[in-house]
Backbone and ligand atoms as CSV (ligand in chain L), in Angstrom:
chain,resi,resn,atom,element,x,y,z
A,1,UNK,N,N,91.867,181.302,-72.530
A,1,UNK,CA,C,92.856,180.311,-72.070
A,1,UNK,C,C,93.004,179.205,-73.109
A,2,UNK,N,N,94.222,178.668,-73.477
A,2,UNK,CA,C,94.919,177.567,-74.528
A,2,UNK,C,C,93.816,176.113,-73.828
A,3,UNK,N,N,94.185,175.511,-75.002
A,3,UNK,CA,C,93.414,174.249,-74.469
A,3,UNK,C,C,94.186,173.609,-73.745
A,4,UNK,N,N,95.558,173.720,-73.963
A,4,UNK,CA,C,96.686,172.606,-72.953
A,4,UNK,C,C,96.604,173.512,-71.881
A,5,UNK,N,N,96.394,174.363,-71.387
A,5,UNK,CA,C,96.815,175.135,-70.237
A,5,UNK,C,C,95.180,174.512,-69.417
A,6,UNK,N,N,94.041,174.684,-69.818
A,6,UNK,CA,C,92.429,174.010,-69.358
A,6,UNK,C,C,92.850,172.946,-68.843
A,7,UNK,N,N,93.757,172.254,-69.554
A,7,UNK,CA,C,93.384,170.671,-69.651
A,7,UNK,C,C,94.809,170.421,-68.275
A,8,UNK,N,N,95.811,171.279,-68.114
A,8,UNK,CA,C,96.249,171.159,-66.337
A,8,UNK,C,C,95.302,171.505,-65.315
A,9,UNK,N,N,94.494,173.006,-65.585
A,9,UNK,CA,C,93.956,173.271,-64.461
A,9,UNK,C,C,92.633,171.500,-64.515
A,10,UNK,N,N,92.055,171.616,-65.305
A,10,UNK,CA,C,90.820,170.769,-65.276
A,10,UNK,C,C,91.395,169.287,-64.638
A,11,UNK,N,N,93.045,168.911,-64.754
A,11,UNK,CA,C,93.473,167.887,-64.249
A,11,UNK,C,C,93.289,167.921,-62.294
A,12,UNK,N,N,93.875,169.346,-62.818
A,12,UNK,CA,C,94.432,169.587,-60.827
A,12,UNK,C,C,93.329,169.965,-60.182
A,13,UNK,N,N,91.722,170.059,-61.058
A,13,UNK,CA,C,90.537,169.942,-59.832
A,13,UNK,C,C,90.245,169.184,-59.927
A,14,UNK,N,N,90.163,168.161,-60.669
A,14,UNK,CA,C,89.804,166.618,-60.659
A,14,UNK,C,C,90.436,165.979,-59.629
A,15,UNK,N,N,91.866,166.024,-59.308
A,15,UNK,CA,C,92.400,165.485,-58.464
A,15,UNK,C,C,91.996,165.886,-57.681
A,16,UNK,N,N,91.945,167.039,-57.008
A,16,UNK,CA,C,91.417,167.956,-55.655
A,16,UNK,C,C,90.243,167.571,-55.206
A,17,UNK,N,N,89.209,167.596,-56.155
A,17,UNK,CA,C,87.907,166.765,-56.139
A,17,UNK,C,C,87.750,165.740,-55.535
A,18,UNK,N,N,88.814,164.650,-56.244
A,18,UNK,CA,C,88.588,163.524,-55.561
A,18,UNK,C,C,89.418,163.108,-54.107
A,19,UNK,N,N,90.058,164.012,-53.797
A,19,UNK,CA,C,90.847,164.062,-52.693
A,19,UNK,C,C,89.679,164.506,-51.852
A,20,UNK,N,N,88.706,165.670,-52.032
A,20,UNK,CA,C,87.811,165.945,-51.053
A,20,UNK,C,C,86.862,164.900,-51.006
A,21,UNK,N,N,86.506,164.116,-52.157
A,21,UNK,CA,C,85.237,163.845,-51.909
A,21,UNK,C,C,85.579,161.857,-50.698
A,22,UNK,N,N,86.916,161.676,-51.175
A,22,UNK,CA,C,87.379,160.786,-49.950
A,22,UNK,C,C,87.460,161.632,-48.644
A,23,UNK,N,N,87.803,162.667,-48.233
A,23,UNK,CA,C,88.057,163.187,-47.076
A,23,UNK,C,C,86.613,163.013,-46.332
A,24,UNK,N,N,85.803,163.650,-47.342
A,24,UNK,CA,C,84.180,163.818,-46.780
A,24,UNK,C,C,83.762,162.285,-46.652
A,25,UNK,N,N,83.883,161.487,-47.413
A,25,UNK,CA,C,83.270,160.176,-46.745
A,25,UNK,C,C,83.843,159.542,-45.599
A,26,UNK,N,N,85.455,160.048,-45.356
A,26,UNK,CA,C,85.947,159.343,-44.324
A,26,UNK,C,C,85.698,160.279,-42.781
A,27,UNK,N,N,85.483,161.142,-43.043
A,27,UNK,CA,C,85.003,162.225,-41.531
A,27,UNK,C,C,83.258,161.790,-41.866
A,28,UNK,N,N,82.340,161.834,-42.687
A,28,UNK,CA,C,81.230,160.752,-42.421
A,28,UNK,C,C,81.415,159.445,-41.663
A,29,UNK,N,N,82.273,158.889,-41.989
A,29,UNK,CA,C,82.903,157.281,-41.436
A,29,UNK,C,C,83.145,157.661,-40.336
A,30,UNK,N,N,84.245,158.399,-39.597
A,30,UNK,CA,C,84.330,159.055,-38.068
A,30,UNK,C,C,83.324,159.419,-37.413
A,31,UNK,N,N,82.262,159.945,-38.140
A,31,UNK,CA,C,81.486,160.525,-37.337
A,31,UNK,C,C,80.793,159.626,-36.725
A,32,UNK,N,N,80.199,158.452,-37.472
A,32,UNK,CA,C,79.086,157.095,-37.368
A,32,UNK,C,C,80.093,156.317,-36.255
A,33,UNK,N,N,81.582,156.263,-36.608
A,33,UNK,CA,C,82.227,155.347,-35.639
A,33,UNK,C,C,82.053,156.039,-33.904
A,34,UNK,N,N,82.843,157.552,-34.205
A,34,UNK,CA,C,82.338,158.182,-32.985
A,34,UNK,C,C,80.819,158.038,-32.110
A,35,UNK,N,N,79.667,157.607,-32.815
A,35,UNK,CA,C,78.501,157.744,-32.672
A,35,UNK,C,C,78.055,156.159,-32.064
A,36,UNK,N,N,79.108,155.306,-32.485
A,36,UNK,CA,C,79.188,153.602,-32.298
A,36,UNK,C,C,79.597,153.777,-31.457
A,37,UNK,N,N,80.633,154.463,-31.250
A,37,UNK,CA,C,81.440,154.023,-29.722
A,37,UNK,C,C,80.453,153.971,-28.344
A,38,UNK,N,N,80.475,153.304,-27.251
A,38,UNK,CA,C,79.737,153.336,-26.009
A,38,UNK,C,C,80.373,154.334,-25.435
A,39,UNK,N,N,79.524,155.508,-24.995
A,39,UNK,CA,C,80.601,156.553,-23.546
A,39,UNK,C,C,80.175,156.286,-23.133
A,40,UNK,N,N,81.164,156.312,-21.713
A,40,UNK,CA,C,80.703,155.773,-20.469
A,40,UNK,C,C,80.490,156.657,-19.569
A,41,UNK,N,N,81.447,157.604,-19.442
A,41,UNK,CA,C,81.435,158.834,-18.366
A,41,UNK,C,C,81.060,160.599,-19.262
A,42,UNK,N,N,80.715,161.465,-18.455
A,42,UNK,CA,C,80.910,162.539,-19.385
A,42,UNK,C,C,81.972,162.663,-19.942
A,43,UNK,N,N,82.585,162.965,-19.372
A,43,UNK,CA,C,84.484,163.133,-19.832
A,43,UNK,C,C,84.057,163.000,-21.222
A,44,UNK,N,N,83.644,161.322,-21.452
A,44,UNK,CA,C,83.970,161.074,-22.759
A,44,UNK,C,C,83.132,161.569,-23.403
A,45,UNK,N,N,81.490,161.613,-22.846
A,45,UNK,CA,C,81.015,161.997,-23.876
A,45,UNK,C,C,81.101,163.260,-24.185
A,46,UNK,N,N,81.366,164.512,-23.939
A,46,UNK,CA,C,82.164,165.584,-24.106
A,46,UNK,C,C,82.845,165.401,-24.912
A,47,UNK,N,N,83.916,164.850,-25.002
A,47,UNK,CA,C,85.034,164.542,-25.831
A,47,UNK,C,C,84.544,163.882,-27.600
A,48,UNK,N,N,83.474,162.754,-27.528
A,48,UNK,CA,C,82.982,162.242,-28.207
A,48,UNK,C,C,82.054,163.772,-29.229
A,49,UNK,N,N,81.320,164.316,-28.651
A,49,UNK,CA,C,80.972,165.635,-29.205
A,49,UNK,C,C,81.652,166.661,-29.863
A,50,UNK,N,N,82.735,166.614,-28.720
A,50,UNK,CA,C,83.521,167.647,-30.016
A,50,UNK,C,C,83.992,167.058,-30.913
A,51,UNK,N,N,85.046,165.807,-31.128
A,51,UNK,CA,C,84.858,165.290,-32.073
A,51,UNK,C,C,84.078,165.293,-33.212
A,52,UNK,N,N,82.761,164.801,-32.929
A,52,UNK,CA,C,82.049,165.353,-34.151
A,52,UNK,C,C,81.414,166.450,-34.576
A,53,UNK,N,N,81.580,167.773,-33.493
A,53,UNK,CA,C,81.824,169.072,-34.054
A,53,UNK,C,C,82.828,169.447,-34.929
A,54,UNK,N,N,84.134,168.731,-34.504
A,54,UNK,CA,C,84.732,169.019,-35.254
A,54,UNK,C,C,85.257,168.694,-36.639
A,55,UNK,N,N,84.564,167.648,-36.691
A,55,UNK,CA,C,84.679,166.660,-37.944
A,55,UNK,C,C,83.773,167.161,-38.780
A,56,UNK,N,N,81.923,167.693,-37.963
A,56,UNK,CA,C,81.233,168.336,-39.141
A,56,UNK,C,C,81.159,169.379,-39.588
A,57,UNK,N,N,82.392,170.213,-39.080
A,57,UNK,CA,C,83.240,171.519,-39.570
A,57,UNK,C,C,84.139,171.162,-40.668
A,58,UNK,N,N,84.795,170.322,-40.601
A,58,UNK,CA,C,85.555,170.575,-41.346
A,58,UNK,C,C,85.038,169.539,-42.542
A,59,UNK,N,N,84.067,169.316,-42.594
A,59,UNK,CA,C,83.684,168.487,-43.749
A,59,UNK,C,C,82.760,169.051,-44.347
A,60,UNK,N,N,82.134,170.358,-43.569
A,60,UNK,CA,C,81.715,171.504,-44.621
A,60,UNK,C,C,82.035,172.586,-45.224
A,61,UNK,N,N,83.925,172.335,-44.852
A,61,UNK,CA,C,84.574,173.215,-45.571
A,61,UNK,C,C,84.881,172.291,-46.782
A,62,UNK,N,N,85.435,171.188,-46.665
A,62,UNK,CA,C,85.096,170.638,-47.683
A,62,UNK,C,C,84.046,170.689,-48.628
A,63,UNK,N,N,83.044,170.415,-48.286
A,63,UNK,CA,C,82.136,170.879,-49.101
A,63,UNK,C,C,81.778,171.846,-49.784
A,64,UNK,N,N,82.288,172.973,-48.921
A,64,UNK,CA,C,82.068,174.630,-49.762
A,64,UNK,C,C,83.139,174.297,-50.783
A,65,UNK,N,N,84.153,173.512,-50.453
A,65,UNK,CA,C,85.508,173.743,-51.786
A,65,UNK,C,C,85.116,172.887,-52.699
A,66,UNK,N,N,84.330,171.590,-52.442
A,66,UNK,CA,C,83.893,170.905,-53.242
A,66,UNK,C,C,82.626,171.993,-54.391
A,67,UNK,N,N,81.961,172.400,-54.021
A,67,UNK,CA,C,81.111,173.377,-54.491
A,67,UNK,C,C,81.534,174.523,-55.254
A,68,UNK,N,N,83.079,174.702,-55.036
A,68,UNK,CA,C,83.781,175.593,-55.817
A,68,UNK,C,C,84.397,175.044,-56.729
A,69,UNK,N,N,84.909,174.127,-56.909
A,69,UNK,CA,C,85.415,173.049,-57.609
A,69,UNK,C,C,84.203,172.681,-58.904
A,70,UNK,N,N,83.182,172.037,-58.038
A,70,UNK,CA,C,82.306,171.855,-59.767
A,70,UNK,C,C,81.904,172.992,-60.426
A,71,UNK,N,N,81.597,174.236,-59.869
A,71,UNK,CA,C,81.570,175.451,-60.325
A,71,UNK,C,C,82.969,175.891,-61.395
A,72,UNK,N,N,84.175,175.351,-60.624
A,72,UNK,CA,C,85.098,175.778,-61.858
A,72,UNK,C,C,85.161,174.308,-63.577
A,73,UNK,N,N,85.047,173.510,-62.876
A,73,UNK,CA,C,84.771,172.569,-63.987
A,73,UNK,C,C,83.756,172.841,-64.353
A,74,UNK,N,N,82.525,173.435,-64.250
A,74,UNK,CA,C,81.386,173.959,-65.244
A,74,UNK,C,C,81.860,175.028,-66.182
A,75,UNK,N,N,82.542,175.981,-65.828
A,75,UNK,CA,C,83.252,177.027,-66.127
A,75,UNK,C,C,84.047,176.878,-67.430
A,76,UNK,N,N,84.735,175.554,-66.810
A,76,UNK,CA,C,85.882,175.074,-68.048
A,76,UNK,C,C,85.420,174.530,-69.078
A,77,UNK,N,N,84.155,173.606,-69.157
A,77,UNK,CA,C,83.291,173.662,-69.859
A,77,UNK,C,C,82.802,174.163,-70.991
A,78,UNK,N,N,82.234,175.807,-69.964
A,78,UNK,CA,C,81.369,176.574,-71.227
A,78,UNK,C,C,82.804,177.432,-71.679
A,79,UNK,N,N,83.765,177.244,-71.771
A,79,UNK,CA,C,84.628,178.279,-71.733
A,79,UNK,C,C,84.823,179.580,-70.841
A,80,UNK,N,N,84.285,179.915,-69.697
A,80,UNK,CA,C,84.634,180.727,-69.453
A,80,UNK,C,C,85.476,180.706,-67.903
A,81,UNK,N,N,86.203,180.035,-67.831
A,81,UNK,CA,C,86.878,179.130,-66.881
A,81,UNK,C,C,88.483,180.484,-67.111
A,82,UNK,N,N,88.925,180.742,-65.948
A,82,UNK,CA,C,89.922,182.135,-65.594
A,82,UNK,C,C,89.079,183.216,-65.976
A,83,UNK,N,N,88.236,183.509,-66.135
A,83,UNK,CA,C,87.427,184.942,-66.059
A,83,UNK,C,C,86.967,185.609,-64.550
A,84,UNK,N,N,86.857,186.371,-64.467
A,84,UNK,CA,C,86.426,186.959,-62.978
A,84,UNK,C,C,84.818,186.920,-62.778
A,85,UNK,N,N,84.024,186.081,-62.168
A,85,UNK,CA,C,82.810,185.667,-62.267
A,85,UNK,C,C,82.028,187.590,-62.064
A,86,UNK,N,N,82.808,188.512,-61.406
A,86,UNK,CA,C,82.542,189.938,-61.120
A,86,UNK,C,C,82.664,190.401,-62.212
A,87,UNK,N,N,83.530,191.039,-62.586
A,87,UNK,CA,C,84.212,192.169,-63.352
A,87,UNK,C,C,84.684,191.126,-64.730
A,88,UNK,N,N,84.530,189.993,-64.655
A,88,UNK,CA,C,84.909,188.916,-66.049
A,88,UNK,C,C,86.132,189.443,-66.840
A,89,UNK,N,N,87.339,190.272,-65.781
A,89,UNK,CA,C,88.458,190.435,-66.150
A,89,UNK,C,C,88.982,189.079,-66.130
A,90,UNK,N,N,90.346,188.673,-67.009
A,90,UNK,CA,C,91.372,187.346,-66.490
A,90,UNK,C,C,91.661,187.522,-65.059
A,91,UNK,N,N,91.503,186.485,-64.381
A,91,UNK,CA,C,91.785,186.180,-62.801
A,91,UNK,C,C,93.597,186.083,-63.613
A,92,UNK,N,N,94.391,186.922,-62.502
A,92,UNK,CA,C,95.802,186.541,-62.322
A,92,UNK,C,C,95.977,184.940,-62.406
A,93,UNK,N,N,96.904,184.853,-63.690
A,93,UNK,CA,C,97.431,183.304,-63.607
A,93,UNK,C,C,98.187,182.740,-62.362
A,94,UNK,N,N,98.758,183.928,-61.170
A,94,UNK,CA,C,99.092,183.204,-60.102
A,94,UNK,C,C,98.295,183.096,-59.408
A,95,UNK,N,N,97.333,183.215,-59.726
A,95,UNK,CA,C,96.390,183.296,-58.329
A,95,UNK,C,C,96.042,181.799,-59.010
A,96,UNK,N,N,95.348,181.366,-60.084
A,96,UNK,CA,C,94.741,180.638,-60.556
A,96,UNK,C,C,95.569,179.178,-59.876
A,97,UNK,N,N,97.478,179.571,-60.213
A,97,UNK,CA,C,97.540,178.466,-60.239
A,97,UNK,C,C,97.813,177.934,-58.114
A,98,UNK,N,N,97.536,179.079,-57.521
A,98,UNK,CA,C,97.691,179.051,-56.418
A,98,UNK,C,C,96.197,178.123,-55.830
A,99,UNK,N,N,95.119,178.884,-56.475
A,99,UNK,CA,C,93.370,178.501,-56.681
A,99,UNK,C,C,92.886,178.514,-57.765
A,100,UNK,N,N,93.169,177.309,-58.095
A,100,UNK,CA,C,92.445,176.807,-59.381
A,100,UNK,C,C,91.357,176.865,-59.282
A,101,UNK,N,N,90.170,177.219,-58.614
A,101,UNK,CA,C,88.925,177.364,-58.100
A,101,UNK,C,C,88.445,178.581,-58.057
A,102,UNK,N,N,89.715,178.834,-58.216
A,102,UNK,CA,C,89.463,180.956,-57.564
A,102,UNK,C,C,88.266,181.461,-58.520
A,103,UNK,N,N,87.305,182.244,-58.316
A,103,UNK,CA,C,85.967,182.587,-58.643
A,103,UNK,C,C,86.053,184.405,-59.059
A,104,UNK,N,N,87.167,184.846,-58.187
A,104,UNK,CA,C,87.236,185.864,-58.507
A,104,UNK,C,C,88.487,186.265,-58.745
A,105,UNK,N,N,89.110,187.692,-59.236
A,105,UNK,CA,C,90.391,187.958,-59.626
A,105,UNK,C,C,90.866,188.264,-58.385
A,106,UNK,N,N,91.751,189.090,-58.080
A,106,UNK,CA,C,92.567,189.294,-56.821
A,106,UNK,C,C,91.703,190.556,-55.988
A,107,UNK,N,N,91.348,191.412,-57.462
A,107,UNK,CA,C,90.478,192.632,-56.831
A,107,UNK,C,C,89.023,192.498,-55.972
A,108,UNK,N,N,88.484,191.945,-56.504
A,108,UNK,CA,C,87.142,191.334,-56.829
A,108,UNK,C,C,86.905,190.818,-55.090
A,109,UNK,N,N,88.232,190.153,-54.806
A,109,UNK,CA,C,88.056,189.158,-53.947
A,109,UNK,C,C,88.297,189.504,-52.473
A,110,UNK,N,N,89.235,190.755,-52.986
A,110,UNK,CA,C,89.847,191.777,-51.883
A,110,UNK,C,C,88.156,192.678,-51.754
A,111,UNK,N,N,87.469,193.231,-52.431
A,111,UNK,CA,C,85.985,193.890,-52.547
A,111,UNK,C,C,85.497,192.988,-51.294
A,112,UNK,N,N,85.169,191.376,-52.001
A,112,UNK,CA,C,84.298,190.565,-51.712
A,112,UNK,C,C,84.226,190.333,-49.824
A,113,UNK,N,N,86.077,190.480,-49.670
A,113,UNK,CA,C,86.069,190.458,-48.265
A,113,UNK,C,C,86.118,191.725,-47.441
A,114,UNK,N,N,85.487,192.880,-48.258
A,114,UNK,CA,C,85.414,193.795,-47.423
A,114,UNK,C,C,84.242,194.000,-47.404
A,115,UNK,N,N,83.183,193.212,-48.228
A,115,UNK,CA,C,82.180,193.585,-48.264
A,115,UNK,C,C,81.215,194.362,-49.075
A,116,UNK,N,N,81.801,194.647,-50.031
A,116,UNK,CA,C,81.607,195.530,-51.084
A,116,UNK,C,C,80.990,194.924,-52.273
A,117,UNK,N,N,81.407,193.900,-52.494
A,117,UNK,CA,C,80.524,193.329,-54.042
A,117,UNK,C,C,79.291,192.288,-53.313
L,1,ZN,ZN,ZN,87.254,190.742,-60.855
């Protein structure tokens, strides 16, 4: 991969990055506020629970993407950033620019969710 072509993707996980890593402190922030709040009846506290079920779901999907993310900026790094971490074929440039994160090529990934690699 060109160095100007690195230097978009390496822009657009930086941004992504830091878009998650605010998301994750602010569903941390929900969670502590949820946890402040007084319930009074079940109702709420029911309600208050899922809440932060659901907040510490989705802030460990964040995290898995965050985790994919410094993995591809390590990548870009050593140079080997669009390679197929499997088969170290070129990952499809649409896929890349669909998942700049993407870890594997299209094949690899289609395997990965069947279970196979
Ligand atoms: Zn592959």
């Amino acid at each position: 991969m060109d160095k100007k072509k690195a230097g978009i993707f390496r822009k657009r996980l930086l941004a992504k990055q830091e878009e998650l890593l605010r998301q994750v402190s602010k569903s941390e922030q929900d969670g502590r506020q949820a946890d402040g709040e007084a319930t009074q009846d079940i109702a709420d506290k029911a309600a208050n629970s899922y809440t932060k079920e659901f907040l510490f779901h989705q802030s460990d999907d964040n995290r898995r993407m965050l985790q994919l993310i410094t993995e591809a900026l390590e990548r870009l790094k050593n140079g080997s950033y669009g390679l197929c971490v499997a088969c170290h074929e070129e990952v499809q440039h649409k896929r890349l620019e669909a998942v700049p994160w993407a870890r594997h090529c299209i094949e690899c990934q289609e395997k990965q969710e069947q279970g196979l690699l």
